[in-house]
PDB file of N, CA, C and O in Angstrom:
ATOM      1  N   UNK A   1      16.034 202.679   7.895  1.00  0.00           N
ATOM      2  CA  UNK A   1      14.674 202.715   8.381  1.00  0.00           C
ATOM      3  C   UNK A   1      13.733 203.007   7.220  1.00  0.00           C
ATOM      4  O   UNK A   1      13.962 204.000   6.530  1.00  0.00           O
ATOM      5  N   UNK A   2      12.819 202.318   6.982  1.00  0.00           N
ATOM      6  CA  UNK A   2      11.691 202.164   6.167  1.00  0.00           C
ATOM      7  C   UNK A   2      10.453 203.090   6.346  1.00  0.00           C
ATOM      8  O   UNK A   2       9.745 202.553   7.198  1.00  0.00           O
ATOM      9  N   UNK A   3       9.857 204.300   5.896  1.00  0.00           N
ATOM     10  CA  UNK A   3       8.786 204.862   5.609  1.00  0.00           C
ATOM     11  C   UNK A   3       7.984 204.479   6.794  1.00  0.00           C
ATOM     12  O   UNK A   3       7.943 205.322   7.691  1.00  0.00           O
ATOM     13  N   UNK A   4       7.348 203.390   6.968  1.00  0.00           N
ATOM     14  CA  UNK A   4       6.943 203.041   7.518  1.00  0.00           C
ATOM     15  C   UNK A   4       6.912 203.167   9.693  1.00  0.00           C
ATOM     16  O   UNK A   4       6.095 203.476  10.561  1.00  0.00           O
ATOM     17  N   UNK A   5       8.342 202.705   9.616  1.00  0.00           N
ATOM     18  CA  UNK A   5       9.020 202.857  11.021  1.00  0.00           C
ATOM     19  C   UNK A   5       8.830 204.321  10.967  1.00  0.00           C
ATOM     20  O   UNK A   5       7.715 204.027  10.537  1.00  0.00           O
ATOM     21  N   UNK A   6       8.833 205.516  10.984  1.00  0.00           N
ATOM     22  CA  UNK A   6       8.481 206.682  11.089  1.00  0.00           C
ATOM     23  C   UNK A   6       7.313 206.687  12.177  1.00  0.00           C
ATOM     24  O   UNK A   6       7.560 207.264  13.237  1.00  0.00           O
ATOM     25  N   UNK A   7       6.219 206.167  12.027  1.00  0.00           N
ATOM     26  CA  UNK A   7       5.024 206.424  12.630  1.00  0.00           C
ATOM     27  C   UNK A   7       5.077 206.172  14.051  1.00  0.00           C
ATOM     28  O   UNK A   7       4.398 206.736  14.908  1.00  0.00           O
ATOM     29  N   UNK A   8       6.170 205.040  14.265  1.00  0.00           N
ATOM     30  CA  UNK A   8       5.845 204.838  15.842  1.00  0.00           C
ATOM     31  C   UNK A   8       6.791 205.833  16.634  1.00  0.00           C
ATOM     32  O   UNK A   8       6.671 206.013  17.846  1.00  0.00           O
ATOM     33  N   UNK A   9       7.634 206.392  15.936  1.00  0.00           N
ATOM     34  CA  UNK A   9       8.359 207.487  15.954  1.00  0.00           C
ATOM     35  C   UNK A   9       7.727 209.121  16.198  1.00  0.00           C
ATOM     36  O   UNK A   9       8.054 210.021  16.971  1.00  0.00           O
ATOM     37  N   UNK A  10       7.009 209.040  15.479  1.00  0.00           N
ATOM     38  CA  UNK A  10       6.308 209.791  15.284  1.00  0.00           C
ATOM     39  C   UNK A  10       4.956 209.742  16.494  1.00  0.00           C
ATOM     40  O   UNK A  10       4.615 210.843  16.926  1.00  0.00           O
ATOM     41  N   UNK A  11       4.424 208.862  16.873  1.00  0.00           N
ATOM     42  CA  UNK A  11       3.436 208.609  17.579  1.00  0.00           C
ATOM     43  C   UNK A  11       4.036 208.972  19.217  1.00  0.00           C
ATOM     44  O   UNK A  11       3.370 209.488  20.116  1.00  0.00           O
ATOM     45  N   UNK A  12       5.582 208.506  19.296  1.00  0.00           N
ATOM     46  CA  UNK A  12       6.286 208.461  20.736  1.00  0.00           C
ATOM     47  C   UNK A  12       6.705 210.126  20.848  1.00  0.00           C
ATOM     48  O   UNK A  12       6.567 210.621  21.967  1.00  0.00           O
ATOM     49  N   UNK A  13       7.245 211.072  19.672  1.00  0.00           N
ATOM     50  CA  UNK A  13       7.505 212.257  20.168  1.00  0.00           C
ATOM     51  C   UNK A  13       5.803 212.981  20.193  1.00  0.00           C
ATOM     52  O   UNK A  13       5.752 214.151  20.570  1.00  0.00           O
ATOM     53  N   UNK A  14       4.669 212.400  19.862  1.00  0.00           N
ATOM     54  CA  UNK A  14       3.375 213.425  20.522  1.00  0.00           C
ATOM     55  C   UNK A  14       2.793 212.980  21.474  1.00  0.00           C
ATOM     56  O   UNK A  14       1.895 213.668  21.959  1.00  0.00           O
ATOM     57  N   UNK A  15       3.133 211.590  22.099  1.00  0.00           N
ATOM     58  CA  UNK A  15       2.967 211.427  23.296  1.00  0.00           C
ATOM     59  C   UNK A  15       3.641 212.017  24.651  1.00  0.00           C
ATOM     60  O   UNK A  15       3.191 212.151  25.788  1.00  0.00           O
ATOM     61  N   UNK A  16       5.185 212.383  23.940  1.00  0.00           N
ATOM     62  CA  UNK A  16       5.922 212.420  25.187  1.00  0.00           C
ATOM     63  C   UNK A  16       5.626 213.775  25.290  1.00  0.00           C
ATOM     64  O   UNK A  16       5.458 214.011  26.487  1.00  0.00           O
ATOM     65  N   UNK A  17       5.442 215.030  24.458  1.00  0.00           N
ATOM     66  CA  UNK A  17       4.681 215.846  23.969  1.00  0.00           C
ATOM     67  C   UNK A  17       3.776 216.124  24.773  1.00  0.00           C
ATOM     68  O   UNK A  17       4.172 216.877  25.662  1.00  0.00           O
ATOM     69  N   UNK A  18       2.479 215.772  24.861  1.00  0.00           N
ATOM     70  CA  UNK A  18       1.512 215.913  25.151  1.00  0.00           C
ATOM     71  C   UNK A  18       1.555 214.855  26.566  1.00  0.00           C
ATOM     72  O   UNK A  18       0.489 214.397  26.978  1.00  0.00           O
ATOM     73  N   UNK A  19       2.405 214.633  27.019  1.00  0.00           N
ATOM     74  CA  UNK A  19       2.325 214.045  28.141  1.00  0.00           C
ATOM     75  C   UNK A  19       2.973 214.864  29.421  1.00  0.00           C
ATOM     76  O   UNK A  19       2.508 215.038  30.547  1.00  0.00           O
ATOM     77  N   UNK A  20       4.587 215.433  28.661  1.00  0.00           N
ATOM     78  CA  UNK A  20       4.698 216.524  29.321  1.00  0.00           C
ATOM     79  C   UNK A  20       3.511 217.766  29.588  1.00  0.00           C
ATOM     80  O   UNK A  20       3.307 218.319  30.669  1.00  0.00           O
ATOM     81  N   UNK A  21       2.878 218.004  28.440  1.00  0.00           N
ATOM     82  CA  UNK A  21       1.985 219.523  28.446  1.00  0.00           C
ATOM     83  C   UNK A  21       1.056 218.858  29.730  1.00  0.00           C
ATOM     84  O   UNK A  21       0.947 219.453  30.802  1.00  0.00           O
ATOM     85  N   UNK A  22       0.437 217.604  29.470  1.00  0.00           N
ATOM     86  CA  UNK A  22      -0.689 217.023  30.782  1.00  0.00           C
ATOM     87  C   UNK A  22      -0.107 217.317  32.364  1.00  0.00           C
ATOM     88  O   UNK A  22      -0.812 217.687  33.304  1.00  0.00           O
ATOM     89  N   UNK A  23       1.169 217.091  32.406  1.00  0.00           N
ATOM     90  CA  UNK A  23       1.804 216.501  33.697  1.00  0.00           C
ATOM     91  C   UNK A  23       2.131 218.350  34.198  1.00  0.00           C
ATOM     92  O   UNK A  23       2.359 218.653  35.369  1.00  0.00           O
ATOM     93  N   UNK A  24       2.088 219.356  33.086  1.00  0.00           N
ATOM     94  CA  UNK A  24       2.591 220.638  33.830  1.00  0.00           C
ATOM     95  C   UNK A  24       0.984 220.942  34.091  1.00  0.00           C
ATOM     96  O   UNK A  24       0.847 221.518  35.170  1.00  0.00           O
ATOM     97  N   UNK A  25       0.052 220.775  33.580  1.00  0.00           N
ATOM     98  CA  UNK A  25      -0.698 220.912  33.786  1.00  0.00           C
ATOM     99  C   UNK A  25      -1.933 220.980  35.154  1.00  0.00           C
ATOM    100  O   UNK A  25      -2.642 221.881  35.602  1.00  0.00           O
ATOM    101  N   UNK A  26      -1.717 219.411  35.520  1.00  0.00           N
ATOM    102  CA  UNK A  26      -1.716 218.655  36.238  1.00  0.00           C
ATOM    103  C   UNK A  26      -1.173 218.984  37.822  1.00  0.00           C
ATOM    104  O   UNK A  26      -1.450 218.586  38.954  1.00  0.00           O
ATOM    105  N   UNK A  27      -0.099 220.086  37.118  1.00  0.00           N
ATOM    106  CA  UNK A  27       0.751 220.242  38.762  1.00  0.00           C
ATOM    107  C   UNK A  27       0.513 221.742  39.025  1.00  0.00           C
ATOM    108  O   UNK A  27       1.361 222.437  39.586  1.00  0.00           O
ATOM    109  N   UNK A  28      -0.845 222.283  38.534  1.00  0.00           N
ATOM    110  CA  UNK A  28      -1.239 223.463  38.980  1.00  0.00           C
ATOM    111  C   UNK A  28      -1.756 223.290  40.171  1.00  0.00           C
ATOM    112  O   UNK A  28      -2.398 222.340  40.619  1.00  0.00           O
ATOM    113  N   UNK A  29      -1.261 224.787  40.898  1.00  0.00           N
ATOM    114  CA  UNK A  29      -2.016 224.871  42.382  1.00  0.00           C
ATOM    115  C   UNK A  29      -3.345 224.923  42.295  1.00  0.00           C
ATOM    116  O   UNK A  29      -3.966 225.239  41.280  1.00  0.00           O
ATOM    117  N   UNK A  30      -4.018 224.483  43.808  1.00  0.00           N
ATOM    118  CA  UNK A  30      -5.621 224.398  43.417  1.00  0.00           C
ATOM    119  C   UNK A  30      -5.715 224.714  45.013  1.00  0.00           C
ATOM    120  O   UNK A  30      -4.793 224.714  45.829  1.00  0.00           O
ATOM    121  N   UNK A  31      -7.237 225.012  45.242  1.00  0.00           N
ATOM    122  CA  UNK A  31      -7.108 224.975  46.617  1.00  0.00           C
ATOM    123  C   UNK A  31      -8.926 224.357  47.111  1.00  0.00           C
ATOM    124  O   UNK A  31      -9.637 223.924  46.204  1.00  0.00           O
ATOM    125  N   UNK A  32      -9.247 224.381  47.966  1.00  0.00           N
ATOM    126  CA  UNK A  32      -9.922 223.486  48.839  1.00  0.00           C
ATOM    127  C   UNK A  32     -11.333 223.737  48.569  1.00  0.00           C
ATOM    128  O   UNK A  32     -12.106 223.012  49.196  1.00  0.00           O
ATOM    129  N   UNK A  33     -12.028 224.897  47.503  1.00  0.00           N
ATOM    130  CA  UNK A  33     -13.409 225.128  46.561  1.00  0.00           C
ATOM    131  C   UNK A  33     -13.244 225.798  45.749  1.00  0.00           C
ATOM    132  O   UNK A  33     -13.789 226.882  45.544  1.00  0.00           O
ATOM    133  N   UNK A  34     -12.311 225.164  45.027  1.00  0.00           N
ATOM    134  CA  UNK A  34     -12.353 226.137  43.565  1.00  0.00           C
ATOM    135  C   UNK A  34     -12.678 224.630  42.991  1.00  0.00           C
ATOM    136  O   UNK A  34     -12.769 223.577  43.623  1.00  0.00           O
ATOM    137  N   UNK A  35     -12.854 224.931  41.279  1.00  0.00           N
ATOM    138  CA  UNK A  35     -13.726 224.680  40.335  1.00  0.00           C
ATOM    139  C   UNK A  35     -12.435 224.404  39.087  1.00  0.00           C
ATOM    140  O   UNK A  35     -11.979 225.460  38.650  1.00  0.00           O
ATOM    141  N   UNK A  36     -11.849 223.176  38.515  1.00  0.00           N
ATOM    142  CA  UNK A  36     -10.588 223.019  38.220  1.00  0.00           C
ATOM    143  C   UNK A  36     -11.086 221.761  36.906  1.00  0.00           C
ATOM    144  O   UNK A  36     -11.891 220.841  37.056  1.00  0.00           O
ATOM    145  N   UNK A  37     -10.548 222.004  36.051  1.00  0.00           N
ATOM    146  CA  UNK A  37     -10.370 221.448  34.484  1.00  0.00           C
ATOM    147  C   UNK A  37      -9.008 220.540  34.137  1.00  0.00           C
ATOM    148  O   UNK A  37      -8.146 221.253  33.623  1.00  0.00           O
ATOM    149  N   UNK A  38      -8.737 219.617  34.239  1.00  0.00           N
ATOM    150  CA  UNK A  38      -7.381 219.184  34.090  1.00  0.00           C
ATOM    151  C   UNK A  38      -7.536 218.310  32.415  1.00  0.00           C
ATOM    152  O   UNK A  38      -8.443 217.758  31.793  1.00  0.00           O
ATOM    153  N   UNK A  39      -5.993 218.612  32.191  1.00  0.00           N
ATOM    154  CA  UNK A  39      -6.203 217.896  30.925  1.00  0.00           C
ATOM    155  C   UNK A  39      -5.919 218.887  29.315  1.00  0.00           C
ATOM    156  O   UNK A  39      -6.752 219.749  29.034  1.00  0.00           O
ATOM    157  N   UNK A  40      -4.696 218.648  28.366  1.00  0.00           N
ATOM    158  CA  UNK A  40      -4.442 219.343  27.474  1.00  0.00           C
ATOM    159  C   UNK A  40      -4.747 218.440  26.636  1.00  0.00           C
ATOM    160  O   UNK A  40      -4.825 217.278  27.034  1.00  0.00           O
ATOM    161  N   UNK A  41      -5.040 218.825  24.996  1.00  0.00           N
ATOM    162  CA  UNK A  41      -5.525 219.930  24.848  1.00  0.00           C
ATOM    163  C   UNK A  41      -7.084 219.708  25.053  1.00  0.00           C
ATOM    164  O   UNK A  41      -7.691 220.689  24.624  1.00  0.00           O
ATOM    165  N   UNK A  42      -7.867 218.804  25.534  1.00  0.00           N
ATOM    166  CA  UNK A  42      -9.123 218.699  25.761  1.00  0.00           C
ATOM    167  C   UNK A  42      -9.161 218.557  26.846  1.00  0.00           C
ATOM    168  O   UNK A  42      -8.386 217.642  27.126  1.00  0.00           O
ATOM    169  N   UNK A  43      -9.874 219.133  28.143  1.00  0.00           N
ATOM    170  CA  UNK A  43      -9.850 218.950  29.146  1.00  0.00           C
ATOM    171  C   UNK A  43     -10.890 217.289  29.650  1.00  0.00           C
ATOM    172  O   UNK A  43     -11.974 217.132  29.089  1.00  0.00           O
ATOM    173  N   UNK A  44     -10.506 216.440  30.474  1.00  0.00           N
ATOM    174  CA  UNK A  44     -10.969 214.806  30.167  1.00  0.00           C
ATOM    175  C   UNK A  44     -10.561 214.460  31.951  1.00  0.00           C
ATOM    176  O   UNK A  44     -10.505 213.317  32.405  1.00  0.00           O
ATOM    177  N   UNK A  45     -10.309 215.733  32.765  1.00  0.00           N
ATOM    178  CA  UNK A  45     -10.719 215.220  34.637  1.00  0.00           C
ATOM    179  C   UNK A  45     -11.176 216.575  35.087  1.00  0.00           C
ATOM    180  O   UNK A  45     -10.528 217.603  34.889  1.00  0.00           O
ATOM    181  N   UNK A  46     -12.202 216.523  35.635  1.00  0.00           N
ATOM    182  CA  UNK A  46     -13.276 217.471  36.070  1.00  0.00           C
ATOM    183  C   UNK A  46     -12.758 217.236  38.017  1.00  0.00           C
ATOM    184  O   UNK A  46     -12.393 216.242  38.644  1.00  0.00           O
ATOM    185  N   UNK A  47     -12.981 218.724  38.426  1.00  0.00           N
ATOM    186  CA  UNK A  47     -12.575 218.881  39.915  1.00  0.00           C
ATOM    187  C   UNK A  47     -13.173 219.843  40.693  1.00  0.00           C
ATOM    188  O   UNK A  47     -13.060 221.066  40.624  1.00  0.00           O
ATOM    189  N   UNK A  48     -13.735 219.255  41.338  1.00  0.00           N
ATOM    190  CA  UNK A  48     -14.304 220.443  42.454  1.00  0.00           C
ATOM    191  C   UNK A  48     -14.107 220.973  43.497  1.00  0.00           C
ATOM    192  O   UNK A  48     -12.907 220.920  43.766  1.00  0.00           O
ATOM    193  N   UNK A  49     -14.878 221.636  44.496  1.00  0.00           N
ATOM    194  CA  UNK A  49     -14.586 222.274  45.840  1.00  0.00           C
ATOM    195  C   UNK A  49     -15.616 220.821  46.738  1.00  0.00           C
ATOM    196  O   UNK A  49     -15.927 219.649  46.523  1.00  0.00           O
ATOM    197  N   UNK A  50     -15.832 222.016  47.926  1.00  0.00           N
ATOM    198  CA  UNK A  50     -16.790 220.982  48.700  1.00  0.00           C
ATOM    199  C   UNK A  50     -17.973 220.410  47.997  1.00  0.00           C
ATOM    200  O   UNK A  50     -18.424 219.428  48.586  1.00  0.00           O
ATOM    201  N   UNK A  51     -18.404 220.636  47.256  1.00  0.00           N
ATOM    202  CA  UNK A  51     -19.598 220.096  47.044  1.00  0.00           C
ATOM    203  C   UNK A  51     -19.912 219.420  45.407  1.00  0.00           C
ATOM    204  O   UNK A  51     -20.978 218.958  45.000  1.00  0.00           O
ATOM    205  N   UNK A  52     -18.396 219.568  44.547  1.00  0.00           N
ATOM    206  CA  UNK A  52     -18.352 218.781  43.370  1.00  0.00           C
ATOM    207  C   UNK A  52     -17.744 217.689  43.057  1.00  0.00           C
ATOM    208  O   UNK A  52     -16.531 217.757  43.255  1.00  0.00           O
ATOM    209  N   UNK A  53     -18.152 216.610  42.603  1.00  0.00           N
ATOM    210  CA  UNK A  53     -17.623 215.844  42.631  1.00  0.00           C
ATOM    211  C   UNK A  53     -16.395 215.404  41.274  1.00  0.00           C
ATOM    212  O   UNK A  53     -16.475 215.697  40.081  1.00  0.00           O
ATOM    213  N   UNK A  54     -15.349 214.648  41.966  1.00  0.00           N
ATOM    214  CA  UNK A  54     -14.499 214.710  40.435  1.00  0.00           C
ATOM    215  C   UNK A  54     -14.897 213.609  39.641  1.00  0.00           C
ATOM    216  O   UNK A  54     -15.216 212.553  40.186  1.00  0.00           O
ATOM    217  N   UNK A  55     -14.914 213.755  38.264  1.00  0.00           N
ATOM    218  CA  UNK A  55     -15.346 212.991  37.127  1.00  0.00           C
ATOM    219  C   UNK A  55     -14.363 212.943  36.140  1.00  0.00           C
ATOM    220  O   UNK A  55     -13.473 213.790  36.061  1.00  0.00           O
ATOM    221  N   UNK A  56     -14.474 212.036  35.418  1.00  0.00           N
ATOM    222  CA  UNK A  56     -13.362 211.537  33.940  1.00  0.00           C
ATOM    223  C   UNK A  56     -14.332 211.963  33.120  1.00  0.00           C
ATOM    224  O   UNK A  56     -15.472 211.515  33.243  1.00  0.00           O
ATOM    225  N   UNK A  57     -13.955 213.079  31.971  1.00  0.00           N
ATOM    226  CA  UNK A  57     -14.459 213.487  30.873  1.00  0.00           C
ATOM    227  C   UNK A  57     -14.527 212.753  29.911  1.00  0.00           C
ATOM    228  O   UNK A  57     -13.456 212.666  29.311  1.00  0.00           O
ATOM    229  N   UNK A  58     -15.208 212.271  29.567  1.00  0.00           N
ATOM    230  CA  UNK A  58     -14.925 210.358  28.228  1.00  0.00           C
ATOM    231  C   UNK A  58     -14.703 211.873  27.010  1.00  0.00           C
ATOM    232  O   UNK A  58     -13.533 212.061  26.679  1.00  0.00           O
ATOM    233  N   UNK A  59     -15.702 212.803  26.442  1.00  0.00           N
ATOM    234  CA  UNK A  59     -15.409 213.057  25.419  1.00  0.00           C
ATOM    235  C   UNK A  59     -14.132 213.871  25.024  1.00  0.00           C
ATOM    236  O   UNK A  59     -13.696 214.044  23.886  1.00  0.00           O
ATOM    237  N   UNK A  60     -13.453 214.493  26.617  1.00  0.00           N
ATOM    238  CA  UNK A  60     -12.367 215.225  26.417  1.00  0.00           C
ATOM    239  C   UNK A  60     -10.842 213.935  26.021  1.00  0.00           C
ATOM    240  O   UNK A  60      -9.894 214.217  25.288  1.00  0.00           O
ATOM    241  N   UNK A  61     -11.026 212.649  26.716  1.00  0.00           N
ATOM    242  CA  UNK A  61     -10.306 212.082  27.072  1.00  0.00           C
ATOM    243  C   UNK A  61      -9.899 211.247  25.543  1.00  0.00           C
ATOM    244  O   UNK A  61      -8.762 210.866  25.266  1.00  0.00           O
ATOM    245  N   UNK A  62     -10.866 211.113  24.843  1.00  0.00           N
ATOM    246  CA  UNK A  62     -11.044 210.615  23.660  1.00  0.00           C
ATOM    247  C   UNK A  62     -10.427 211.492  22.620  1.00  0.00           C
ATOM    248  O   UNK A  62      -9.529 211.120  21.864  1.00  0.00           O
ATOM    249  N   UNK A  63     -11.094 212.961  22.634  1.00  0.00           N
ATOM    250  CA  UNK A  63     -10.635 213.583  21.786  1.00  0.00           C
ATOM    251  C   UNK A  63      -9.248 214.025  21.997  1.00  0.00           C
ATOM    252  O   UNK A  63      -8.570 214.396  21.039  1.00  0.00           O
ATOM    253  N   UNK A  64      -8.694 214.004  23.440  1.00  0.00           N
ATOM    254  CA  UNK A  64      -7.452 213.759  23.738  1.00  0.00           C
ATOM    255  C   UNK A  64      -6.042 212.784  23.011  1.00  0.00           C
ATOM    256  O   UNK A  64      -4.899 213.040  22.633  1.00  0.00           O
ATOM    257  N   UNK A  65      -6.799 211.744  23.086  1.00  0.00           N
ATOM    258  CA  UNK A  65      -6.235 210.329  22.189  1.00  0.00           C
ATOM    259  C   UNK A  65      -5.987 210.407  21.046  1.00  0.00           C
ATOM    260  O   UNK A  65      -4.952 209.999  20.518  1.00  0.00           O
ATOM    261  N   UNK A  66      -7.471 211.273  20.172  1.00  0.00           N
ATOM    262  CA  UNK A  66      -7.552 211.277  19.110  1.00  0.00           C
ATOM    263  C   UNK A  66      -6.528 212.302  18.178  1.00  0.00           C
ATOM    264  O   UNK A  66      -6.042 212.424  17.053  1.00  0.00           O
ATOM    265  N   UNK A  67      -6.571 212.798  19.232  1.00  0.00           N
ATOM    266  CA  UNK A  67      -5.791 214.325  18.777  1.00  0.00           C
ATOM    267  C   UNK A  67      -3.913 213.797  18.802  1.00  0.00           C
ATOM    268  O   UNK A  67      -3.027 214.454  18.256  1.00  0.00           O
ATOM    269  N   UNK A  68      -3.749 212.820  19.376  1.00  0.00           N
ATOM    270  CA  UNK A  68      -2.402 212.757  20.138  1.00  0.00           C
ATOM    271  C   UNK A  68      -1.792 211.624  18.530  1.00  0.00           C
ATOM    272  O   UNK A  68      -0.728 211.634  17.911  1.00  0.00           O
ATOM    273  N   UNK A  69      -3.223 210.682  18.342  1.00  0.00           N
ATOM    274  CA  UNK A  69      -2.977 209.961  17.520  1.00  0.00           C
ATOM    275  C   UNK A  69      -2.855 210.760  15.905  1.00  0.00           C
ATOM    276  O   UNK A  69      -1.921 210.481  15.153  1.00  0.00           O
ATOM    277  N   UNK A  70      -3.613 211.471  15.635  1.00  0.00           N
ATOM    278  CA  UNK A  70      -2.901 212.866  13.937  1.00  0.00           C
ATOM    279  C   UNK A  70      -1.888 213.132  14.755  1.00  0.00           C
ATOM    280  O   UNK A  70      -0.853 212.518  14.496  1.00  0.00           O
ATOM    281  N   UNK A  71      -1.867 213.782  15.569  1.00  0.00           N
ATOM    282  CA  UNK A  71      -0.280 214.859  15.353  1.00  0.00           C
ATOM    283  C   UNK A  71       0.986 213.617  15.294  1.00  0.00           C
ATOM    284  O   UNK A  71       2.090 213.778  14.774  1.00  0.00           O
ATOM    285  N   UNK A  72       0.674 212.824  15.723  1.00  0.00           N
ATOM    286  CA  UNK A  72       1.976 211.426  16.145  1.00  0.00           C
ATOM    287  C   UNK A  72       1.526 211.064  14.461  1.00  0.00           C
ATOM    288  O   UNK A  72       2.318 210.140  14.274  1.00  0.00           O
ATOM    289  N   UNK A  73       1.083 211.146  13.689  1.00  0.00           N
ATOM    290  CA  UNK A  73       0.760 210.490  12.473  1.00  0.00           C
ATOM    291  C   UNK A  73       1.221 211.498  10.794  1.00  0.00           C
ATOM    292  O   UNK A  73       1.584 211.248   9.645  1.00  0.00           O
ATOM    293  N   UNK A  74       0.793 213.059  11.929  1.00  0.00           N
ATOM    294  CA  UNK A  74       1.654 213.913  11.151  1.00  0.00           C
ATOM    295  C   UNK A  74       2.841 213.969  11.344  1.00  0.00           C
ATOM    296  O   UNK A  74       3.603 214.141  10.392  1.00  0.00           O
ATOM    297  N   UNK A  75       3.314 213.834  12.656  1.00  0.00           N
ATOM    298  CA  UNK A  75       5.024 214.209  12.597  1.00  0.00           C
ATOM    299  C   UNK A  75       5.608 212.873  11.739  1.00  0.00           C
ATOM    300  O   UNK A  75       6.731 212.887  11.234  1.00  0.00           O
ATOM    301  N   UNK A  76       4.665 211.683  11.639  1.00  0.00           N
ATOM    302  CA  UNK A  76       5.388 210.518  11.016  1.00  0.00           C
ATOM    303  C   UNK A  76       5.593 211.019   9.593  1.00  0.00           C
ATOM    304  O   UNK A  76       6.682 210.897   9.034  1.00  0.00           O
ATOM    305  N   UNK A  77       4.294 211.717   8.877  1.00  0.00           N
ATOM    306  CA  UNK A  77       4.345 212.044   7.728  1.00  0.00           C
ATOM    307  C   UNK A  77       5.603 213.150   7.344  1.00  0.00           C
ATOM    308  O   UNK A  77       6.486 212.947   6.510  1.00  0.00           O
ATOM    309  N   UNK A  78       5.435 214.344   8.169  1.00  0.00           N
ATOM    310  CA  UNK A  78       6.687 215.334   7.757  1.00  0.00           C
ATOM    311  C   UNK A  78       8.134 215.018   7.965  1.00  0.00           C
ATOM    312  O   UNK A  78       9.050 215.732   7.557  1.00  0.00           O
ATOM    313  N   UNK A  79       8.317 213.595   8.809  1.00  0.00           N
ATOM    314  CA  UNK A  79       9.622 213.301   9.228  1.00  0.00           C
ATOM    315  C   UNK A  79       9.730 212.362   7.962  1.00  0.00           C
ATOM    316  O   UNK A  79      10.896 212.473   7.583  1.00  0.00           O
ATOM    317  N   UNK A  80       9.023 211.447   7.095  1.00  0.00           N
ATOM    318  CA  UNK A  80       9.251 210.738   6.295  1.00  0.00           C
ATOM    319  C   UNK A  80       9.889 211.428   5.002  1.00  0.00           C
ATOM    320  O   UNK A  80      10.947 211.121   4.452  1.00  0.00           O
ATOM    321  N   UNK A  81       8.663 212.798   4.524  1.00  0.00           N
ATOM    322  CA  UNK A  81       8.836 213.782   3.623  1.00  0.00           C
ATOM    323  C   UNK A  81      10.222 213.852   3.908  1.00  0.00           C
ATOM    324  O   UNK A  81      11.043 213.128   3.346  1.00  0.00           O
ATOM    325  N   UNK A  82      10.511 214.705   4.769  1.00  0.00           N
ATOM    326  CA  UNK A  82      11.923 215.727   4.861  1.00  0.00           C
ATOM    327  C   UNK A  82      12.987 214.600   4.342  1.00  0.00           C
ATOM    328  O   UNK A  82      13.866 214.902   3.535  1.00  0.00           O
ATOM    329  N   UNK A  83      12.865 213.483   4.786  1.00  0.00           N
ATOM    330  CA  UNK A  83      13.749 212.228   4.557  1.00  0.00           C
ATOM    331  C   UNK A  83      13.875 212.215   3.234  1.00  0.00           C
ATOM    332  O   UNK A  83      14.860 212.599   2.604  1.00  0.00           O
ATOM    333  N   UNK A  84      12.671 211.679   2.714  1.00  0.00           N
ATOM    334  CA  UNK A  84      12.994 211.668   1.188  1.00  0.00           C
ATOM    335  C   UNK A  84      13.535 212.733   0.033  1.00  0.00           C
ATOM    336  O   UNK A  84      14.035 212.455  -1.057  1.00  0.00           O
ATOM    337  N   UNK A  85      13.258 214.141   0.656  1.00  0.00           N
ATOM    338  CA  UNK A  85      13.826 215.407   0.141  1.00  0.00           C
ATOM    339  C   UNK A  85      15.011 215.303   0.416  1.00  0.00           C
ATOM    340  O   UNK A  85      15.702 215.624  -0.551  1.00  0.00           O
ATOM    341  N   UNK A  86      15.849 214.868   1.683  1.00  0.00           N
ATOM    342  CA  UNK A  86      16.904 214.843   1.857  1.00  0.00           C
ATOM    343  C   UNK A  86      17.924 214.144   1.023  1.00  0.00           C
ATOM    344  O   UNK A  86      19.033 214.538   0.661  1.00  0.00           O
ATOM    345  N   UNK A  87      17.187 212.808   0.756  1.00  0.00           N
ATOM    346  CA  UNK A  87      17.543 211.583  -0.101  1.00  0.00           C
ATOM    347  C   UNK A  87      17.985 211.879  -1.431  1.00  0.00           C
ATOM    348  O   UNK A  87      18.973 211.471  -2.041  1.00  0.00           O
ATOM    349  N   UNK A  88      16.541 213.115  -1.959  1.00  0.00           N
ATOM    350  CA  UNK A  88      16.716 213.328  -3.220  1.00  0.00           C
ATOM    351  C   UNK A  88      18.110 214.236  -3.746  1.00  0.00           C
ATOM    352  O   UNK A  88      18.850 214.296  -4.728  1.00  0.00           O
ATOM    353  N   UNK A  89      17.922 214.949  -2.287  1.00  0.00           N
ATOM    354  CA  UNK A  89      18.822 216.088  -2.662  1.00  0.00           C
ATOM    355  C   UNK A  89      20.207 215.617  -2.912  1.00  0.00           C
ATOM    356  O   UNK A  89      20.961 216.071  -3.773  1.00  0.00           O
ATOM    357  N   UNK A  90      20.500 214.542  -1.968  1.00  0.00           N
ATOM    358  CA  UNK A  90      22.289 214.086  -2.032  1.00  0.00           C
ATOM    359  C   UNK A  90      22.443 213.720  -3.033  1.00  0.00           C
ATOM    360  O   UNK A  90      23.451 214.218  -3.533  1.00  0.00           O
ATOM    361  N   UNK A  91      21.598 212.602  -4.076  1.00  0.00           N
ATOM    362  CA  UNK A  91      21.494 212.065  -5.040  1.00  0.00           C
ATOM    363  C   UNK A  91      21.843 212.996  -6.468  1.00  0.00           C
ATOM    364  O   UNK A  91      22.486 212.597  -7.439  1.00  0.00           O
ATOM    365  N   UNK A  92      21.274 214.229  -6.301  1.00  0.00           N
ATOM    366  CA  UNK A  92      21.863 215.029  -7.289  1.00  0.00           C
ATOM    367  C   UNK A  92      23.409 215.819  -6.876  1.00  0.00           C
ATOM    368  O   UNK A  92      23.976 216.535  -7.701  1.00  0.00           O
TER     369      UNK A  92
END
């Protein structure tokens, strides 16, 4: 595997990541007028009681993405590193 192939690697363990953290999230109790935030680590679905209505947060939902897309870009980077340290090391 090539340097490269890392990233989508990398991109799939901070999705699954951050997809689990959404989905425990997600499965908090709520009840019938409370006032509720869904969504790690930016909150991006808004929830209300009787009288609020629910909404999609564009800037949580984004910075959601955005956030999901570095860390999936860092783990590509530190999984590549460690590789090549590893590489170096057998070599001597």
């Amino acid at each position: 595997m090539n340097s490269r192939s890392k990233f989508p690697w990398g991109l799939a363990v901070s999705l699954l990541f951050f997809a689990i953290w959404n989905l425990v999230d997600f499965g908090r109790p709520g009840c019938s007028d409370c006032y509720l935030q869904i969504g790690k680590p930016f909150a991006f679905f808004d929830e209300g009681g009787f009288l609020h209505d629910t909404k999609v947060i564009w800037s949580g939902l984004v910075g959601g993405i955005l956030t999901l897309l570095f860390v999936g870009m860092l783990i590509g980077t530190i999984w590549t590193r460690l590789r090549m340290d590893i590489a170096k090391a057998k070599k001597l």
